[in-house]
C-alpha positions in Angstrom: 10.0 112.8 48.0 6.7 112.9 45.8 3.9 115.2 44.3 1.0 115.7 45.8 -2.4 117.3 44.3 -5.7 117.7 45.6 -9.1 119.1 46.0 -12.1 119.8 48.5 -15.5 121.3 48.5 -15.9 119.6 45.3 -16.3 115.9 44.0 -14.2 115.6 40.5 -12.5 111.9 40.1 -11.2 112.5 36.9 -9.9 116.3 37.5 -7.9 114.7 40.8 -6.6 112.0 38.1 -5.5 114.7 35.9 -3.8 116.8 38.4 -1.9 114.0 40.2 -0.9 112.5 36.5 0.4 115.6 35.6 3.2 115.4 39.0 4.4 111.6 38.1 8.2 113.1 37.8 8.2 114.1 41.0 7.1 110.5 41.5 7.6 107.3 39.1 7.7 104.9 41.4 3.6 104.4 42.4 0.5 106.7 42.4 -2.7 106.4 44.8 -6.1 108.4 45.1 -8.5 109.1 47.6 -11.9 110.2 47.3 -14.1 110.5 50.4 -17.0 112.7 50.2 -16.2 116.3 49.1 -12.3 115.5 49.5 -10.3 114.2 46.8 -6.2 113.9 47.6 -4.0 112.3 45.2 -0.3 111.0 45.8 2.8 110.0 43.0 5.6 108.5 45.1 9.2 108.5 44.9 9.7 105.2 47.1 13.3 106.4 49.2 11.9 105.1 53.1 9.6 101.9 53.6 9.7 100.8 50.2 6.7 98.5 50.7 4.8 100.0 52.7 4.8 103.2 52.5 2.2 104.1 49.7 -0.2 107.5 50.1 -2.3 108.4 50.4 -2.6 106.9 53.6 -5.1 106.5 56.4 -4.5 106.6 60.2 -5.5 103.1 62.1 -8.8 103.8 62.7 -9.4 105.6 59.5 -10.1 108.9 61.1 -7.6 110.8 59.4 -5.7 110.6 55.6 -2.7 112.0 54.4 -0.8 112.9 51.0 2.8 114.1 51.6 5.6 115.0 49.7 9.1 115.1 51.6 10.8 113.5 54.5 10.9 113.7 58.6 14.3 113.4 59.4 13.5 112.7 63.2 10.3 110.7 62.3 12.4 107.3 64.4 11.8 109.3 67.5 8.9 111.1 66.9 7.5 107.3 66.1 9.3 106.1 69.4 7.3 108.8 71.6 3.7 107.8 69.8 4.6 104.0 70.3 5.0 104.5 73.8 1.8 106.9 74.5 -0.1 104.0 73.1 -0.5 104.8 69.4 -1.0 102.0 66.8 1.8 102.1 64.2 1.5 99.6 61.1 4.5 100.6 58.7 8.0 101.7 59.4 8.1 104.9 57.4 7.6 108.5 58.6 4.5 108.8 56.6 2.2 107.4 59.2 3.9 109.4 61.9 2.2 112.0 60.3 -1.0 111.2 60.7 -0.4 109.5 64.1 1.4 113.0 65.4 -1.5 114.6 64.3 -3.8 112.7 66.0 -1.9 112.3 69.2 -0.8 116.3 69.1 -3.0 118.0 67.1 -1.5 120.0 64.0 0.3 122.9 66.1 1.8 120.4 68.3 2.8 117.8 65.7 4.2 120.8 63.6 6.6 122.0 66.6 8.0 118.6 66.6 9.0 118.1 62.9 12.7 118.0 61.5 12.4 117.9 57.8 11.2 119.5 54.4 7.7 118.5 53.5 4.6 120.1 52.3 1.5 117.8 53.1 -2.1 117.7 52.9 -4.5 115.7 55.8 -7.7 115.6 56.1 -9.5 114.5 59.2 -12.9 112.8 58.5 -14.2 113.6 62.0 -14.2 117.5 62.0 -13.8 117.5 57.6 -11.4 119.4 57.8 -8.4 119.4 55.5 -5.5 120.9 56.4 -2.1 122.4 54.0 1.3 122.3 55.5 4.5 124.1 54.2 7.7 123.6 56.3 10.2 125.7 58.3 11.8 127.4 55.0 10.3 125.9 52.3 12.3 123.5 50.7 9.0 121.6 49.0 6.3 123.5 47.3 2.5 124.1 47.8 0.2 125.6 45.8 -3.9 126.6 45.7 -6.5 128.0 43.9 -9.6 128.7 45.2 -12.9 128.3 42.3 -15.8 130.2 41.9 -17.9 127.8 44.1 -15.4 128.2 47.1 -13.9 124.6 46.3 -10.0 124.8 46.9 -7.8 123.3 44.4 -3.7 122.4 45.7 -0.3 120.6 44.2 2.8 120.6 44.4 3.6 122.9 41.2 1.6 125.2 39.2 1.1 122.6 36.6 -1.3 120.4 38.8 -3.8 123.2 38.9 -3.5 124.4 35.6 -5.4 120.8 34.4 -8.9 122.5 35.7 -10.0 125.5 33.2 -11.4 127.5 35.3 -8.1 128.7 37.0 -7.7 132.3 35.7 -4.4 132.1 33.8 -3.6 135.9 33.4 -0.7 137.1 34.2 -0.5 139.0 37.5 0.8 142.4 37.0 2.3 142.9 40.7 4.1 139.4 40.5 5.5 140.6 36.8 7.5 143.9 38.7 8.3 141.1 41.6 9.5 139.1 39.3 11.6 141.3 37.3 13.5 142.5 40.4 14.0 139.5 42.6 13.7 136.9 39.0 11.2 134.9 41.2 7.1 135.3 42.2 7.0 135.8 46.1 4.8 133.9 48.3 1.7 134.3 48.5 1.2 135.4 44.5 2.2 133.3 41.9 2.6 134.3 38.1 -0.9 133.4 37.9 -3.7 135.5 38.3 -6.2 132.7 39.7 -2.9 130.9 41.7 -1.5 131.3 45.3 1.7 129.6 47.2 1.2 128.9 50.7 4.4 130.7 52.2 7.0 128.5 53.7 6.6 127.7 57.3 2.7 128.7 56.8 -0.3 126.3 57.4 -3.9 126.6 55.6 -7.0 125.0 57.0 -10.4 124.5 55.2 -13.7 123.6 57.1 -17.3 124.4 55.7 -16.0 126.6 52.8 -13.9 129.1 55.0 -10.1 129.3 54.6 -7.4 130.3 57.3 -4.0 131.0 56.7 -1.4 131.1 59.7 2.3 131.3 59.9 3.4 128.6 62.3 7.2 129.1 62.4 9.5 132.3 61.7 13.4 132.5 62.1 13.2 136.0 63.6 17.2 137.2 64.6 16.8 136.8 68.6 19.1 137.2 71.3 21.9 134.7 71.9 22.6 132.4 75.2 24.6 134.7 76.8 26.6 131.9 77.5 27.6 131.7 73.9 30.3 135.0 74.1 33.5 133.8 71.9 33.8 132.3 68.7 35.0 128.7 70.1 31.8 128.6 72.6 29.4 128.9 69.5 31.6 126.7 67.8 30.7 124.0 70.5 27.2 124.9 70.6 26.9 124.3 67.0 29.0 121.1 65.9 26.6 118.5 68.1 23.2 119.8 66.3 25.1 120.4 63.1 26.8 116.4 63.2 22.8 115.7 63.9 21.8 117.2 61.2 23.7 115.6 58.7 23.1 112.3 60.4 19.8 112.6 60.2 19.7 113.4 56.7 21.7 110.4 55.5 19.0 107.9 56.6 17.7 106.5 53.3 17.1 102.9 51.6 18.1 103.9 48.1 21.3 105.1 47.0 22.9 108.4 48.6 25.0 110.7 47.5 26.6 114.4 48.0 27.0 117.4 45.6 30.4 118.4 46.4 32.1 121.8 44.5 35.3 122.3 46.6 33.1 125.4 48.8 33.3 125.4 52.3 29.7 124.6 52.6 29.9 120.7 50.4 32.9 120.0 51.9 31.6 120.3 55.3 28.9 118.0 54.6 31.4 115.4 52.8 33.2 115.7 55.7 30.9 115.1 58.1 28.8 112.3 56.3 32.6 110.5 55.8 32.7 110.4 59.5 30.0 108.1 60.0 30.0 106.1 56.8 31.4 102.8 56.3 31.3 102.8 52.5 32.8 105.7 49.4 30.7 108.2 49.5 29.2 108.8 46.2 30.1 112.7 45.1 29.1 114.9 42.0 30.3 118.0 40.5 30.2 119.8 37.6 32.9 122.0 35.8 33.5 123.9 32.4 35.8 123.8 29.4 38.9 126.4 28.8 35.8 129.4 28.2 35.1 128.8 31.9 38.4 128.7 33.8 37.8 131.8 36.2 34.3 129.3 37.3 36.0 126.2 37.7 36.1 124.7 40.5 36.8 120.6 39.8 40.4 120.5 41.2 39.5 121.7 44.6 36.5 119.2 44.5 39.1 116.7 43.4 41.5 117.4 46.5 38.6 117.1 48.5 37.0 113.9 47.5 40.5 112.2 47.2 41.0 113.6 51.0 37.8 111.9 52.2 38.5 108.7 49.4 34.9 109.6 48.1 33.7 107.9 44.7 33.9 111.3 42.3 32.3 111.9 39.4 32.6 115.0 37.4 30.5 116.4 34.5 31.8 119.0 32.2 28.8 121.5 31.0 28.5 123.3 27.4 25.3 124.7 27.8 23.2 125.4 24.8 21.0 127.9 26.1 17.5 128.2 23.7 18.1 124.0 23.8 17.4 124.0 27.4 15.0 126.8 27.6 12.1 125.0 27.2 12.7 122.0 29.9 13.6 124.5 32.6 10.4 127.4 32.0 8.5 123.7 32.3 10.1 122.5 35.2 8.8 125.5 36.9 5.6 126.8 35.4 6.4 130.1 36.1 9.1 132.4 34.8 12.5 132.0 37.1 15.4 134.1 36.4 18.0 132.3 38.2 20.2 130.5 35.4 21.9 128.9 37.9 18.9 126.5 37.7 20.4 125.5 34.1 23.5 123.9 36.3 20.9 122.3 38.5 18.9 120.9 35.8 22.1 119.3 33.8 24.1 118.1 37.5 20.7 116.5 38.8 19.8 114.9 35.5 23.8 113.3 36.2 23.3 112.6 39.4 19.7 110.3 39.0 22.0 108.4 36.9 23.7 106.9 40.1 21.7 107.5 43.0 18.0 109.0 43.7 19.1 110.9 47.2 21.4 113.7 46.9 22.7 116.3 50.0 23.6 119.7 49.1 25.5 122.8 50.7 22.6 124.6 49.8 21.2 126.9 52.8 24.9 127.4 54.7 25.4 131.1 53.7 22.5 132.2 54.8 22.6 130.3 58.0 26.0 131.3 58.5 26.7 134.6 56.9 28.5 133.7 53.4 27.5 136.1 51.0 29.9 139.3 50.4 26.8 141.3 50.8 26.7 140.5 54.8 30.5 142.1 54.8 29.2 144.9 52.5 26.4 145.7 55.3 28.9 146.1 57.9 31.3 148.4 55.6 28.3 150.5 55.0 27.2 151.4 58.8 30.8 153.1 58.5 31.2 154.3 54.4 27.5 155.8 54.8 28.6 159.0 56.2 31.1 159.7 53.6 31.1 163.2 51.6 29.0 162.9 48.7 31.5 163.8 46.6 33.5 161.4 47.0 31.3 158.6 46.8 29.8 160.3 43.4 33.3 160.5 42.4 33.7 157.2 43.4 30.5 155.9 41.6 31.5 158.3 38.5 34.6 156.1 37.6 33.1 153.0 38.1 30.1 153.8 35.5 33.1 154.6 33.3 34.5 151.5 33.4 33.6 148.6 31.7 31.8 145.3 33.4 33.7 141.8 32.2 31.5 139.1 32.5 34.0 136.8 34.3 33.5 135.5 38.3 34.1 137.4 40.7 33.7 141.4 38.8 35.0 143.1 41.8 34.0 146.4 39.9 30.5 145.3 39.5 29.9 144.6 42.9 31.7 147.9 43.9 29.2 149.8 41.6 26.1 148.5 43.4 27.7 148.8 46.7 28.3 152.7 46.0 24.8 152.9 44.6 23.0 151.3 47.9 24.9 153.9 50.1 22.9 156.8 50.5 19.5 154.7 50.8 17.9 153.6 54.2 19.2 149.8 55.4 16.1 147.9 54.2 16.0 149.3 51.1 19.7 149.6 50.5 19.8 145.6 51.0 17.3 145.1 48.9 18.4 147.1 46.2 22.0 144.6 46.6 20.4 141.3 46.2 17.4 142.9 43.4 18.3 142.8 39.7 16.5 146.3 38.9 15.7 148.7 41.6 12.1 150.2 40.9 13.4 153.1 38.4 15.0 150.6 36.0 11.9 148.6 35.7 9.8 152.1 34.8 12.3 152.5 31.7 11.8 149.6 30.7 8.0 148.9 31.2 5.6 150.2 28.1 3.9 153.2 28.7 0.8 151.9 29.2 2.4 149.3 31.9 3.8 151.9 33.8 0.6 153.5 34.2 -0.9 151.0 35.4 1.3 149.7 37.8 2.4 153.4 38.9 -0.9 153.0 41.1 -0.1 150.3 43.4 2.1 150.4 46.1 5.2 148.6 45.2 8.0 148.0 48.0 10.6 145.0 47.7 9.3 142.0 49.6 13.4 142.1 50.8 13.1 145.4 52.3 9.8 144.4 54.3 11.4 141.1 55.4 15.1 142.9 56.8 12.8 145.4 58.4 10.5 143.4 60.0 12.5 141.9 63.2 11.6 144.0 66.6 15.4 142.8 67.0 19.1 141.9 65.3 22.0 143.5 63.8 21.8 144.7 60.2 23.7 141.2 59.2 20.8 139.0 61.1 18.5 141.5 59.4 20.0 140.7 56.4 20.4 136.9 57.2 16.3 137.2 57.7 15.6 138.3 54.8 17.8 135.9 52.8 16.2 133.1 54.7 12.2 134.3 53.9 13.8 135.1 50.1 16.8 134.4 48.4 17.0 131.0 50.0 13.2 130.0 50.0 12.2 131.4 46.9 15.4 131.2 45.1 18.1 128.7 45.9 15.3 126.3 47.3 12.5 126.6 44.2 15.5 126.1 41.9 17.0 122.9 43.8 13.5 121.8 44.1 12.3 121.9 40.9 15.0 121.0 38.8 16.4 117.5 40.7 12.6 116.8 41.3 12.2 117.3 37.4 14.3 114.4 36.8 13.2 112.4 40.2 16.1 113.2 42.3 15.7 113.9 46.3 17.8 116.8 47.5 18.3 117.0 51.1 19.9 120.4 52.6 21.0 119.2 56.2 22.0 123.8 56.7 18.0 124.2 56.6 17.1 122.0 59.8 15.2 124.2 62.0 17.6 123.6 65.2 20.5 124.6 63.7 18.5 127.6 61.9 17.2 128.3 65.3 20.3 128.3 66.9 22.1 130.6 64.3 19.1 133.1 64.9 21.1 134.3 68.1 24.2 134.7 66.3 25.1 138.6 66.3 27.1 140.0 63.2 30.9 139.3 64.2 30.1 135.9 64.3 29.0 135.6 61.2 31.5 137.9 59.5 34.4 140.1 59.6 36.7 141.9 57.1 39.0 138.5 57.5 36.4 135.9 57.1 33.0 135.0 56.5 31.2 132.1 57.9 33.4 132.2 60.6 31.2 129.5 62.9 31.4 126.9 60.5 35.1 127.1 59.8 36.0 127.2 63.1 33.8 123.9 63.4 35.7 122.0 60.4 39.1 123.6 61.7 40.8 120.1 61.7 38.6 118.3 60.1 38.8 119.6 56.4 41.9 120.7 54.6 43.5 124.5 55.1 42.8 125.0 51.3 39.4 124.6 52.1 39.4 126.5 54.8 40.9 129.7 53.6 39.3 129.8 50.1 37.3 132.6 49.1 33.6 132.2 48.2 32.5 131.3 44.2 29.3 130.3 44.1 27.2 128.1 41.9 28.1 129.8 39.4 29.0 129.4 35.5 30.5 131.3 32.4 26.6 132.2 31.7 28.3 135.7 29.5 29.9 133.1 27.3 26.7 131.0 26.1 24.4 134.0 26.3 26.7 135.5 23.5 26.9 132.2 21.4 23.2 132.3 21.5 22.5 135.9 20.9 21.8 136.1 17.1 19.0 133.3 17.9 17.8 135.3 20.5 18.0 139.1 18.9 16.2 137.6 15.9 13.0 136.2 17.5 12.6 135.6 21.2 13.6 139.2 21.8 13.1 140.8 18.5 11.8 144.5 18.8 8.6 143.4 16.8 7.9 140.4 19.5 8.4 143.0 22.1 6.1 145.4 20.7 3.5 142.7 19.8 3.5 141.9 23.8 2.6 145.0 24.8 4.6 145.0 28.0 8.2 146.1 27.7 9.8 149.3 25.3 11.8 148.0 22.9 14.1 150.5 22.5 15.0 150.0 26.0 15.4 146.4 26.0 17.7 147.3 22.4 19.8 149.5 25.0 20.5 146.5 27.3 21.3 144.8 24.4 23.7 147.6 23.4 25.4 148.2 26.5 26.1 144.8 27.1 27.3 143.7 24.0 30.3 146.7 24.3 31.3 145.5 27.7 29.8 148.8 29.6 27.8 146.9 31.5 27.3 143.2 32.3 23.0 142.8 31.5 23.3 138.7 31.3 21.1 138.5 34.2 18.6 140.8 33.0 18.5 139.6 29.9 17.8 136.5 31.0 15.0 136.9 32.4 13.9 138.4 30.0 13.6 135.7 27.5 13.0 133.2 30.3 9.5 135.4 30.7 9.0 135.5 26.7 9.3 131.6 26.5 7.2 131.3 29.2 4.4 133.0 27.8 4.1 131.4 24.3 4.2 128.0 26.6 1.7 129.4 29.0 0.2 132.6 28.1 -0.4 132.3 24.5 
């Protein structure tokens, strides 16, 4: 796990210093550069495989090709195994150099096809100069570019990489603000950045004489099953071999390993299954909450379940201060990112370095497997759709009544945005369940002069254009699609990413290798869920292996008593980082509007904490960036 930066079309030495300096907590343990020509690529490593010799960038064996990558190959042993015995020269035992052998031997499509892992590289081959981007199958590591005035292409692995040349336009992007304030994250390809792009997950870029190409090489399309697979206990034993693989393959490592483990069906499993094959304690982490947090807490199931597996627990208790840890997080990410669960991931992987520098994480098995309430809600809705209006504006009438407690699991608010995605088409109706502000909301709160100018461009959720894309699949594979090219990447992923890598922590997410994400494509909606249980492969997998408790207990989430600290903080917050005048001043956003967020959350009507968050995650990220 590292950072990687770069450049081409352009000779800089101390600009490719800059940029790869600015990545070393992604990578303490060693830097490297290489400058050939009109290619500079730079490298900060995070030593986890072939501690000696496995520093980057690194050449090929006859020097034909160089490489700077950031991630791992979990089935680089027999990719390496297959270029040994075509005749390849290997010099090092890492998966580095089967890279840049795989590429050589299969060329990048071919190479590509064969990968198991996260990783997001750049290699450039001397004999055709040209340098070629890689993002994997979802993701899970990050890739950024700029191209300059001069067509010379700029990359790293965050935003902050590129930012060290001045003459990356810095303005904020207008379409990526609305993005933002619905899904709390920038989509792929935009950034918050005007003059910066990210290369989408599962997406290659290539760069020869000045011309770019961008390609998607890999997409988890919902396709149709093995018709072999017909009962729940026949895709049960299709999945278990590639999912005990999986797991396997991602506990190779020679540094310390450990698990995050909450108690969820999803940690547990991969305790489980890592317990199986271990000869030592495994090493688990969790985090938990004081008496203000009891309806989040989930440390005595985690407890059951590391005393069940005689794991070596540790637990950390979090009292967030929220403007205390603004700051680190907006930095850790460069760009706004509304998500405070990555607040939990910032504080649980700062504990975690503490005892080991490889971490695995549940992170990735409701998607895969059909988790999220939502995918139940989809299947309610095919049926509650055709209801009389009246009763569902009855319906939706009382609930706007009622007040919204900020506790976990509001069954209320979720049953007032299932009501309100009712009468809208699929695509959009699922998008408007996992957005934060359908389009309408963001108008009333946008400036007039903002609302102009956004009112016209085309603006359609980049959730709604993913769920409808498939030629086939169910409305839950739909769904699962979507979460996969969104939530997941962009979400769950970017926030796992950057905050653990913030403190120089490898999280591994064995639920996001591509043959078990392949596999799952084929998997039609009773599979995933029914009105009894969700996830329904997996548990059927772990039947026996876990305990019942686990087994039967209802989704949580990564989730934390955020209503709690947000009002602690509020005074702080009213009086400066969302003071009317500061709001005015910016020009964006109508006060009074944001005041009647404010207002309707502090009575309890409604529960705005997520809005509001990102809110004055956005306004600390421009006096950081923007100002």
């Amino acid at each position: 796990m590292c950072g990687i930066a770069g450049m081409i079309g352009r000779h800089d030495p101390a600009l490719l210093a800059a940029m790869t300096a600015s990545l070393r907590h992604r990578g303490p343990d060693g830097d490297g550069l290489y400058q050939g020509g009109p290619v500079g690529l730079g490298h900060r490593r995070l030593a986890v495989l072939d501690l000696a010799g496995g520093a980057q960038p690194m050449r090929s064996a006859d020097g034909q090709a160089v490489v700077s990558f950031n991630g791992e190959i979990f089935n680089y042993k027999a990719l390496r195994g297959e270029l040994l015995a075509a005749g390849q020269v290997l010099r090092s035992e890492g998966d580095t150099e089967v890279l840049l052998a795989g590429y050589q031997h299969w060329g990048l499509e071919g190479l590509l096809a064969r990968l198991r892992g996260m990783f997001a590289f750049a290699l450039y081959d001397l004999g055709t100069r040209t340098l070629w981007l890689a993002r994997d199958h979802l993701g899970i590591k990050p890739l950024y570019h700029a191209t300059l005035t001069d067509g010379a292409l700029l990359f790293g692995s965050e935003p902050k990489a590129l930012l060290c040349s001045r003459e990356i336009d810095r303005g904020l992007d207008l379409d990526s603000l609305d993005a933002y304030l619905d899904l709390f994250y920038v989509p792929p390809p935009r950034s918050i950045f005007r003059g910066i792009c990210q290369l989408p997950p599962g997406h290659w870029l290539r760069w020869q004489a000045g011309e770019q190409t961008i390609v998607r090489w890999w997409d988890p399309q919902p396709r149709p099953a093995d018709p072999r697979l017909t009962s729940l206990s026949a895709w049960a034993e299709a999945v278990e071999p590639v999912l005990r693989e999986a797991v396997t393959l991602h506990t190779v490592s020679d540094v310390p390993l450990g698990a995050f483990l909450s108690g969820g069906l999803d940690s547990s499993a991969i305790v489980a299954l890592m317990a199986e094959r271990s000869n030592h304690p495994i090493a688990t982490f969790c985090v938990g909450y004081g008496a203000e947090g009891a309806s989040y807490e989930e440390r005595p199931v985690a407890r059951r379940v590391a005393e069940f597996f005689g794991a070596q627990h540790r637990e950390l208790e979090l009292d967030i201060d929220l403007l205390g840890d603004l700051a680190p997080l907006v930095r850790g990410f460069d760009e706004p990112f509304g998500s405070w669960a990555a607040l939990l991931s910032h504080r649980l992987s700062r504990f975690t370095r503490e005892h080991v520098t490889v971490a695995l994480a549940g992170d990735g098995g409701d998607e895969v497997f059909g988790g999220y309430p939502r995918y139940l809600g989809l299947r309610l809705s095919e049926h509650l759709s055709h209801a009389p209006g009246a009763a569902l504006s009855l319906a939706s009438g009382v609930l706007a009544r009622a007040g919204e407690p900020t506790t976990a699991r509001s069954l209320r608010r979720w049953a007032r945005q299932f009501l309100a995605g009712l009468r809208l088409p699929p695509a959009e109706r699922y998008a408007a369940w996992v957005g934060y502000a359908p389009l309408e909301a963001r108008a009333r709160l946008y400036s007039p002069a903002l609302r102009e100018r956004l009112a016209s461009a085309p603006r359609r959720s980049a959730v709604a254009m993913a769920f409808a894309e498939p030629d086939f699949g169910d409305m839950v594979q739909r769904a699962g699609y979507a979460d996969l090219r969104g939530f997941l990447a962009e979400n769950v992923l970017r926030g796992s990413d950057r905050m653990s890598m913030a403190h120089a922590l490898e999280v591994r997410v064995p639920y996001c290798d591509r043959l078990l994400v392949e596999l799952m494509a084929g998997a039609p909606a009773p599979m995933r869920v029914t009105a009894l249980a969700s996830k329904r492969i997996l548990r059927r997998v772990m039947r026996g292996k876990l305990p019942d408790e686990v087994l039967r207990r209802k989704k949580l989430g990564f989730t934390a008593p955020f209503g709690v600290w947000l009002k602690r903080a509020e005074p702080q917050i009213a009086a400066d980082l969302l003071h009317p005048a500061q709001i005015a001043r910016r020009g964006l956003f109508d006060p009074a509007e944001v005041e009647r967020l404010w207002g309707e959350h502090r009575s309890g009507r409604r529960d705005h904490s997520h809005r509001l968050w990102s809110l004055i995650v956005l306004e600390q990220w421009q006096r950081m960036y923007a100002d």
